[in-house]
N, C-alpha and C positions, 0 to 999 in steps of 0.2 A: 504494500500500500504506500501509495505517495504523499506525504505527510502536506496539509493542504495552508495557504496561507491564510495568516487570522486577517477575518472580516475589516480590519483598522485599517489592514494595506487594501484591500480590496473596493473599501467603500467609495473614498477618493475617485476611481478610476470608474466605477458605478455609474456614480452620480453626475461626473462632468458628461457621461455618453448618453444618460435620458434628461439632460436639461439642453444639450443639445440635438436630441430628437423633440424634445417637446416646443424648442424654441420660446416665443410669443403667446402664443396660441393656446397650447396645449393639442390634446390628440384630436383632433376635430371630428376626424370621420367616427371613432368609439364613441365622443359627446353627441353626436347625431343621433346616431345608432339603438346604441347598447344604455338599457334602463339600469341605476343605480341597484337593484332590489336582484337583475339576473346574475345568476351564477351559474360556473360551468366545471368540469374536470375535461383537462386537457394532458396529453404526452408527448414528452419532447423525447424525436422518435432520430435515429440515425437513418440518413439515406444512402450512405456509402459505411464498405467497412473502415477501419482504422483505429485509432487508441484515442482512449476520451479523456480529458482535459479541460477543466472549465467549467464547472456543474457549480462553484460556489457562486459567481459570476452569475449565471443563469439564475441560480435564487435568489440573491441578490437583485435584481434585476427588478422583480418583482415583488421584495421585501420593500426596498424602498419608494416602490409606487403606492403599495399599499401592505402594512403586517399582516392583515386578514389573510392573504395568501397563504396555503400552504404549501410546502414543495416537499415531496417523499424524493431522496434519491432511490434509484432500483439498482446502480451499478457505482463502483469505487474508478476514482482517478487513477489513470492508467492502464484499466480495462482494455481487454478485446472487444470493440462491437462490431457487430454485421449488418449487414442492409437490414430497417425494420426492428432493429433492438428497441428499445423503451427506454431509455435509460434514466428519467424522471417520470415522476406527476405532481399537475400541480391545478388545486381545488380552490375557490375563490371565488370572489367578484369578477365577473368577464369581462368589465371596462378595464379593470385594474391586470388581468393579464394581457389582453390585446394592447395595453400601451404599455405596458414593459417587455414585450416578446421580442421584438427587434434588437435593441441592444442586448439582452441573452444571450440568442442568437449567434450575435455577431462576436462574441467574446468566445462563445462555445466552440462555437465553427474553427475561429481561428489558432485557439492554444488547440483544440482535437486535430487541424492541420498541422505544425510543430510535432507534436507527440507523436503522429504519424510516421510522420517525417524521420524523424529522430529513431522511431523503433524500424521503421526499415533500413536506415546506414545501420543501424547495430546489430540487426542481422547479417549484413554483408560481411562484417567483420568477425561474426562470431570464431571462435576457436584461436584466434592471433595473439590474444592478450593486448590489442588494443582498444583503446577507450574512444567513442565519439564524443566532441566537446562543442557546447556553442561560444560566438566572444562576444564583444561588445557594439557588434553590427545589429542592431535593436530598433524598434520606432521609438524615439522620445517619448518619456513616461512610461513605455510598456515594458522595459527593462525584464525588473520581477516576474511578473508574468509570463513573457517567454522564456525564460531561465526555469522557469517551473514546469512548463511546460515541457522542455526537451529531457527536463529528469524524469517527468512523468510516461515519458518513450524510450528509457532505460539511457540517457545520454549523463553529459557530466555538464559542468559550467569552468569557465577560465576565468577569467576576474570579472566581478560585478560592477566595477569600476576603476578608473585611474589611483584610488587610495589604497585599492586593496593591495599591488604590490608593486615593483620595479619591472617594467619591462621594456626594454632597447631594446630599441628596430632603427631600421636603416636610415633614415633622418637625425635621428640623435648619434649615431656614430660617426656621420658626418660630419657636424654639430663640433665634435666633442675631437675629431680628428684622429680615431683608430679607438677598435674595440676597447681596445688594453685600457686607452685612456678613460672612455667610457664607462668600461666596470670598475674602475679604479674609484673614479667619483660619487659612483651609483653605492658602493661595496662602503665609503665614509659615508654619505650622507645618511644609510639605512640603518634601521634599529635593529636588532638582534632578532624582532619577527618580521621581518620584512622580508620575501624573498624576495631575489633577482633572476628574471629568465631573458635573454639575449635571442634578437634576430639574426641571423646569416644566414647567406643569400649562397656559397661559393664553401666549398671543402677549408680553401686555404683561409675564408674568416673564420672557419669552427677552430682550424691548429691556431691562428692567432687568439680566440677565445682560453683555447684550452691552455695556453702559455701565459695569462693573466688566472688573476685570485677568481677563488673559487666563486663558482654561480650554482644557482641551480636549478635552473632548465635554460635549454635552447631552441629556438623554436626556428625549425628548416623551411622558406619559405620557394616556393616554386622550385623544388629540386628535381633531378630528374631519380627515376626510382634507383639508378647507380649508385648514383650520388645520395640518398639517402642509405641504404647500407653501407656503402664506405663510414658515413658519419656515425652511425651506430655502431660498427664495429672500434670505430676511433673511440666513441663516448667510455664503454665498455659500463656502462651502467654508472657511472660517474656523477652524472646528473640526469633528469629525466628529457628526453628529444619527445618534440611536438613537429608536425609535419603538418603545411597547411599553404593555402595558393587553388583557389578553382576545384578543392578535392568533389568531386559528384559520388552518387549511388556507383557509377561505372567503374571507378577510377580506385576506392576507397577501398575494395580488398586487396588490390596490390599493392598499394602502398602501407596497409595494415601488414601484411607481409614482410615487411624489410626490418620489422622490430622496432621500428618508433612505439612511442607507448601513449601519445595521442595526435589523433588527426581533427583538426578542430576547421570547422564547417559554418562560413558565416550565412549561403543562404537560407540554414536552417529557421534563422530568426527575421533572414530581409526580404525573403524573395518566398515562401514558401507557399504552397496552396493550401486553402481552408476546406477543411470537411464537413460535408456538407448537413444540417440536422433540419429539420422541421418541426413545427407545435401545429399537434391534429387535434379538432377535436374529438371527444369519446362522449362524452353526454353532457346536457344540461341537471341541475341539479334544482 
């Protein structure tokens, strides 16, 4: 089971997606429509398979339009579903769920795409000992969420941000005028829990790496799959290698192959497709 975030972080991101569905206005075609007094039970149903993601979201959703709601989960974060699964219900006011459904939805749909996403690279890889990881290629504000999501697809996370630890990449060696100098500055400026993990691009920036103070991870960036065993076998488990640049579904067992110990994958969070759910109804109440 995927341990789920508290309501505090979740509410935030709730509430700015139905005040901008409701706008000015409010839900106009529901206020039309749908009499204060009806109520319904409805099922938010998957239409495609893949791993579910997002179900606090989804109640949510409709907590904050109205408490009266209630919402049963039927399946845990992380789940297998298949076409037609159930994987909620939820009993209530019918205005008050037909104007929270959309943003639901839309939260479901897209952490259950990630998680998707994420448990199919990590079948690709299975058996290698390597990890799939997402980084810090995120929507603004969605961070969290999709970081949750690809662990909820049996993935891992890389920092959640710029504070969490040191990492040089090819601008800052630039910068800084050779790796050496680089970890040099990085290796005083850090506290005793800070790690340091370095970018190299080129066999010969890992032996320059490896010839300054210790680091502890390096992270191989568009190598060819040579050139990433060569560097593993230089590492010798020294520190941990990350391998990463364009890796796909396609690409990702071969390179899980050469013994890096993660291949960290950013359009898992930037580019990925959402799966797809719908809310049917089941009966009036």
């Amino acid at each position: 089971m995927v341990p789920s975030l508290p309501d505090i972080m979740l509410e935030p991101l709730v509430r700015a997606g139905l005040l901008e569905d409701l706008g000015r206005g409010g839900d106009l075609t529901t206020n039309a429509l749908i009499g204060p007094q009806e109520r319904v039970r409805v099922a938010v149903r998957s239409r495609q398979a893949g791993v579910l993601a997002g179900l606090d979201l989804m109640r949510l959703s409709f907590h904050l339009i109205d408490p009266a709601v209630q919402f049963e989960r039927l399946m845990q974060e992380g789940a297998t579903v298949a076409p037609q699964d159930v994987v909620a219900i939820a009993e209530g006011p019918a205005s008050s769920i037909l104007t929270g459904e959309r943003v639901g939805l839309n939260f479901l749909s897209h952490l259950s795409g990630i998680a998707s996403a994420t448990a199919a690279m990590v079948r690709s890889v299975q058996g290698s000992g390597a990890q799939i990881c997402c980084t810090r290629k995120t929507l603004p504000g969605m961070r969290a969420l999709q970081k949750y999501a690809v662990k909820a697809g049996g993935g891992a996370s890389h920092r959640m941000g710029l504070d969490d630890a040191i990492l040089i990449k090819d601008n800052h060696i630039a910068l800084a005028g050779s790796v050496a100098r680089a970890v040099a500055k990085a290796r005083a400026y850090a506290g005793h829990m800070v790690k340091i993990e370095v970018e190299v691009d080129t066999v010969e920036q890992l032996q320059e790496l490896m010839q300054a103070e210790r680091v502890d991870a390096v992270l191989l960036d568009n190598m060819s799959l040579q050139d990433l065993k060569t560097c593993v076998s230089m590492v010798q488990g020294a520190m941990v290698v990350e391998a990463s640049g364009g890796i796909t579904p396609q690409s990702a067992p071969s390179i899980a192959q050469t013994g890096v110990d993660l291949l960290s994958v950013g359009w898992l969070t930037h580019s990925v497709t959402a799966l797809d759910f719908g809310l049917d109804f089941e009966k009036a109440l």
